[in-house]
Every structure is written in structure tokens, then in C-alpha cells.
N, C-alpha and C positions, 0 to 999 in steps of 0.2 A: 340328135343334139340333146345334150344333160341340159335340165330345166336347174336354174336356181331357189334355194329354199325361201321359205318366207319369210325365215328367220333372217336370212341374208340379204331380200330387199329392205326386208324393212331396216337392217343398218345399214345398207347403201342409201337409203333415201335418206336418213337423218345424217348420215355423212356430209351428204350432198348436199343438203340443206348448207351444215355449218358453213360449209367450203365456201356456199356461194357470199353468207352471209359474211364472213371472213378478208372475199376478198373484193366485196362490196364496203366494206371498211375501210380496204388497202386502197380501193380507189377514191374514195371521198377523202382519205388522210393527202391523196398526193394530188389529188386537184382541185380539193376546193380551200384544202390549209391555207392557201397565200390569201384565198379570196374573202376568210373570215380573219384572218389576221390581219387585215388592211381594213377591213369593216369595225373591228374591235378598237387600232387604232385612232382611226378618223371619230369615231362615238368619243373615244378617252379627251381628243383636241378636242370635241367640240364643248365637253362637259367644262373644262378648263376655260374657253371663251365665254361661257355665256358667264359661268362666275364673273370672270373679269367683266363682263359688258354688265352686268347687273349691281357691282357695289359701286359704291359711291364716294369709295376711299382704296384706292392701291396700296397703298401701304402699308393696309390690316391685312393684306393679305400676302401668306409667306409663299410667294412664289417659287422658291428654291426648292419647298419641300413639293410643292403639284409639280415640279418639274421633275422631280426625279421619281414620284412615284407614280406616272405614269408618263414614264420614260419621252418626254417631249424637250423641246431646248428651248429657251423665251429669252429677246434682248427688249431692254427699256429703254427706250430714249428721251429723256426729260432734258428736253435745249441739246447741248452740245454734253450732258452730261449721258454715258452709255455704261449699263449694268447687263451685264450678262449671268445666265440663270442653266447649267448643265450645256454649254453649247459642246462640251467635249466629249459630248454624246455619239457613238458612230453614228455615221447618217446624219448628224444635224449639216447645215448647208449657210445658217446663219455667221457665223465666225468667217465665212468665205469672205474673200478679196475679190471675187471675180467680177468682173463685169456684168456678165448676166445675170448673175445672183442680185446685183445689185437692182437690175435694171427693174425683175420681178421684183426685186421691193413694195419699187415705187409703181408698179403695176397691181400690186395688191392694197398700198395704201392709199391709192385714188378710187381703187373699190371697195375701201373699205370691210373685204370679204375674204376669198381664200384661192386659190392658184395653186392647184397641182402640178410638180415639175416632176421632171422624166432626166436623167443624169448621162452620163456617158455609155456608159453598162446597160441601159435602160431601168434602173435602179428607179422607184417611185416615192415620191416625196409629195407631205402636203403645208402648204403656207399660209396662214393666218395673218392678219395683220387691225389692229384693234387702237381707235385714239380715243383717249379720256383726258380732256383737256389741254393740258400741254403735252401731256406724255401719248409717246406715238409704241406702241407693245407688240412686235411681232413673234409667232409662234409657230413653229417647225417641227416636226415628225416626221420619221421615214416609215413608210408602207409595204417596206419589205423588216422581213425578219436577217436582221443584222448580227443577232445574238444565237442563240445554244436553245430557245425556244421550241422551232422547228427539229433539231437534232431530240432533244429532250424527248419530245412527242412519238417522234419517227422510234427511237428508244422503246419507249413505252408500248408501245403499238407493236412491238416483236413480241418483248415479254407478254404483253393481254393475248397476242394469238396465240403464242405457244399453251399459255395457261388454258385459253377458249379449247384448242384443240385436245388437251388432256380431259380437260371435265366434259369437252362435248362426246369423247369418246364411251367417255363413264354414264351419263345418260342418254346417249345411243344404246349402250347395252342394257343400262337396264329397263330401258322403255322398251327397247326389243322383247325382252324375256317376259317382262308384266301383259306386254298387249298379245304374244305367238303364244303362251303357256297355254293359255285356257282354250288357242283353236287348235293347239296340236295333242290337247287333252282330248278335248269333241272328236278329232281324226283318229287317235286309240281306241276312244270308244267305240265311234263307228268302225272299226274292223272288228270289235265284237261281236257288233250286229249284224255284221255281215257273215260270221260264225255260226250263227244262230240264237245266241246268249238273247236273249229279248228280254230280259232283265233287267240290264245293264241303265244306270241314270248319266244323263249327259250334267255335265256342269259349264255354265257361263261362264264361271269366274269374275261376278258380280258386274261385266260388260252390259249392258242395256241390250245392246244387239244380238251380244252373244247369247243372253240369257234369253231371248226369244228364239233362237235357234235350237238350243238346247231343247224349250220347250216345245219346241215342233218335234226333236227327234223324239223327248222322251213319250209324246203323245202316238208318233210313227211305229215307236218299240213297242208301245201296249197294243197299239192296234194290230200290228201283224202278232204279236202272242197271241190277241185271241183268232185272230184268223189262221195260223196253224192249229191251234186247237180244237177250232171249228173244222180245219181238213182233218186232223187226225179222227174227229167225232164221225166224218162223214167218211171216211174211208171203211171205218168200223160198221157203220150202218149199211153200207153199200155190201161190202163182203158180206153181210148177215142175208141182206134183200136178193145179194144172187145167190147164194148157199141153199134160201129156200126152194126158190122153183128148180136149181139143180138136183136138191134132196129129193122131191117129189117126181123128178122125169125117171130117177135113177129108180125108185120104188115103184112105180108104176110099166117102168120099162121092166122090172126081174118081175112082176106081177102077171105082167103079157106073157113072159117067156115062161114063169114057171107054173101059173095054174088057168087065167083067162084063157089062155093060146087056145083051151077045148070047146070055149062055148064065143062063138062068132057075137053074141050080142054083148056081154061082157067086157070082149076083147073089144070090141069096137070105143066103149064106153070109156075104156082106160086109156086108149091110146087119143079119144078127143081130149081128157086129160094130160096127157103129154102134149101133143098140142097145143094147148092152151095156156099150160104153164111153158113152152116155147115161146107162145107168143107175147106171154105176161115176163119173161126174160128178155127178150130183143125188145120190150116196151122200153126197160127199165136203163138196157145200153141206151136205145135212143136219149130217155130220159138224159143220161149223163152227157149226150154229145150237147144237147139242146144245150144245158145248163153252162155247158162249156162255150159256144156260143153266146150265148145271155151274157156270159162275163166279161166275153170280148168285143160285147158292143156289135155284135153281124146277126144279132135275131134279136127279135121283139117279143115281148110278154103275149102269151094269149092265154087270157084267163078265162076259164068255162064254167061250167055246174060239174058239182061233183058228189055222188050219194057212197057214202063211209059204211050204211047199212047193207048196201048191195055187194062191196068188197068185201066187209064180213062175212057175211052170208057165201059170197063164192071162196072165200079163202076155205070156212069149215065143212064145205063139201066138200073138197079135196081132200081132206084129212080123212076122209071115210077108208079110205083103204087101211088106215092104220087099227081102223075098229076093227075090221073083216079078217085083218091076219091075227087082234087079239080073238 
């Protein structure tokens, strides 16, 4: 199974993101619109009542224009004399002839308060009704959207997603590119290091997190530099330390054959020299098996005494043979 890039979750997630955000939008546009539209309403009657319940004169106040600018319908009734105020509003219900309408009237003007009606359609409407002396003032709104309102919105709400969805695509990619650059620069790098390059500097691309990672590698790349150069030092060394007691088996061995072999104490002499440097050779293998051990965590250190004048000393008697052939 093909694994997907990183560069590809991460604009499937900010996709996903917009998408959901989109159409978490699309859903509060289509079910709670009516429910803030009827709220907005009932707020606009109520500001419109308390004016009226608060002056102290009706007729400073130009009801014609509170009627239409926040689309409500108001009839006055002073005696037997009746003004009417936008009732050819849709949805107003005052201008009605009906009986019921009427009966809520006088169901609101004995409470003095307000009476929500519910229509044939089930269509929501709200009724006020307010007396200031002689004059009896009632005040009607419908709590549904009657007008281009809702359509207008529903409108708008296409063009903002489409627009959403163009710019969300434009910073999906480029928050893709800014945040994957600098880790898919660190994964170049790291394949140089895995080349052997232990040169090479990682960069963050000024990410906080990245930039400690970086610093881990570029810390990992020096360290293993000096530790291949520490193998290269000790590989050097190692070939030098068995070179020697092979040089010396090898001379002591053409010594035995070609002039001690005559005198039995001589020969004896050279060949505990081979020996010894045999034994100072398979020391030295050991040495490297231990050490390889030791790194692998399966042995423990045992540290001893160790006298440097004694290995001198045995080292330049060995060399004696080389005095004897000058």
C-alpha cells in the first residue's frame, strides 16, 4: 500500500478543516436563520413599545416613520377615531376583518401585553397592544421572514463559500509549502548523512521545533565524524600493533631456519620469542574482541595495574635480533 506525502496530509487536513468549517456555516445559515430573524424582530417591537409606554405625548412621536423602519404595522385608536401606520405591510394581520384577529385584540388589550399568533400556514406573528389614556395603540410584526431578506443571505452565503473555498485553497498551499519545506529539507539532508557527508548542517527553517531537531542532527553529524575518524585512527593503529609482532615472528622464524637451527640454545631462545610474540598477537585479537563487546554492552570493564616500564623493556629485547644480524 503507497503511503501518502506529508505534503498531502497536510493539505487534506486544512481542506478538511475549511470543509467542515463551511459547512458548519451552511448549517447554522439554514437552521438557526429563522430562529435569529424572529429574535431580531421581537427586540425591534419591543424597542418601539417601550418608546411608546415611556413618552408622555403620542403625537411627538412620528409613528409612521418607526413603522416602516423597522418594518412593524401600528393602528391608533383615539374614540371611534382609527389611524393606521404601514398596515399594508405583508404579514401585518391588523387591517384583518376576521373574527379571530379581532377576538386577539381584545385578548391582548385586557393584558395589556403581547400574544403570539400562529396563522393558517403556520406563519408566526407577534401582537402588542399598549393604552395611553384614551388611545388604545396596537402593534403587529410577523416573525417570519416575508421579504428577499433570507434569499439575500442564502445569496450571499454561496458567493462567501465560493470565495472561502478559493482563498482557503491559496492558504492551504501555502501553509503546506512554509510548514513541509524545512522537514523535507532535514530528510535531504538526512540522506546525505546517511551517505557518509557528516558535514552536512541541518536547517529548521526558523520552526522552534524543527530548529531543535536540526540541532540534534547537526550535533549527531559531528559526533559520528569524530567517531569514524576515531575508527579510521584505530584501524591505523591496530594494523601498525599486529604488523609488529607479525614482523618479529617472521624474523625470528628466517633466524631459526637460517642460522640458530645449529646451536640448540639459541634456537630455543628465538623460537620462546616467536611464542611470545604469538602470544602478545592473539593478546591483541582478544583485545579487539573484548573492546567490541565493551561497546555492545555484553562485558564490563575490568580495570588492573599496568607497568609501561616492563612492556618497554620487553618490547627492546626483542629487537635484539636486529642488532645480531647488524
Amino acid at each position: 500500500m503507497r503511503k501518502s506525502s506529508l505534503t498531502g496530509r497536510t493539505f487534506f487536513g486544512l481542506a478538511l478543516f475549511v470543509v467542515i468549517i463551511l459547512l458548519l456555516l451552511w448549517f447554522i445559515q439554514i437552521k438557526f436563520l429563522a430562529v435569529f430573524y424572529e429574535k431580531y424582530q421581537i427586540d425591534k417591537i419591543e424597542t418601539v413599545v417601550n418608546m411608546i409606554k415611556s413618552t408622555d405625548d403620542i403625537g411627538s412621536l412620528d409613528l409612521e416613520y418607526y413603522a416602516f423602519e423597522n418594518d412593524i404595522c401600528i393602528q391608533v385608536y383615539e374614540g371611534e377615531e382609527l389611524t393606521n401606520y404601514n398596515t399594508r405591510n405583508p404579514g401585518c394581520v391588523l387591517a384583518s376583518n376576521n373574527k379571530e384577529v379581532q377576538k386577539v385584540k381584545y385578548k391582548v388589550l385586557e393584558s395589556n401585553g403581547y400574544v403570539l399568533l400562529t396563522g393558517k400556514n403556520k406563519e408566526k406573528s407577534i401582537m402588542y397592544a399598549v393604552k395611553l389614556d384614551d388611545k388604545v395603540i396596537f402593534l403587529n410584526t410577523s416573525l417570519e421572514d416575508l421579504g428577499t431578506t433570507t434569499a439575500v443571505l442564502r445569496g450571499q452565503l454561496i458567493y462567501i463559500t465560493l470565495i472561502g473555498i478559493f482563498f482557503a485553497l491559496i492558504i492551504s498551499i501555502f501553509i503546506t509549502r512554509r510548514v513541509n519545506k524545512p522537514i523535507l529539507n532535514i530528510t535531504d539532508q538526512a540522506k546525505e548523512l546517511s551517505k557518509g557527508n557528516y558535514n552536512v548542517k541541518f536547517d529548521g527553517g526558523n520552526i522552534s521545533e524543527l530548529d531543535e531537531l536540526a540541532g540534534v542532527l547537526t550535533v549527531a553529524a559531528s559526533e559520528m565524524n569524530k567517531t569514524d575518524e576515531l575508527r579510521r585512527d584505530l584501524i591505523a593503529n591496530v594494523s601498525h600493533d599486529l604488523k609488529t609482532p607479525l614482523t618479529m615472528i617472521k624474523a625470528y622464524a628466517e633466524k631459526v631456519k637460517d642460522i640458530s637451527y645449529k646451536d640448540k640454545e639459541k634456537m630455543d631462545k628465538d623460537l620462546d620469542v616467536i611464542i611470545d610474540e604469538s602470544d602478545r598477537l592473539n593478546g591483541l585479537v582478544n583485545d579487539l574482541l573484548n573492546m567490541s563487546r565493551l561497546e555492545s554492552s555484553k562485558d564490563k570493564l575490568n580495570i588492573t595495574s599496568y607497568s609501561i616500564k616492563e612492556e618497554i623493556d620487553e618490547v627492546l629485547r626483542r629487537y635484539d635480533v636486529i642488532k645480531e644480524k647488524e
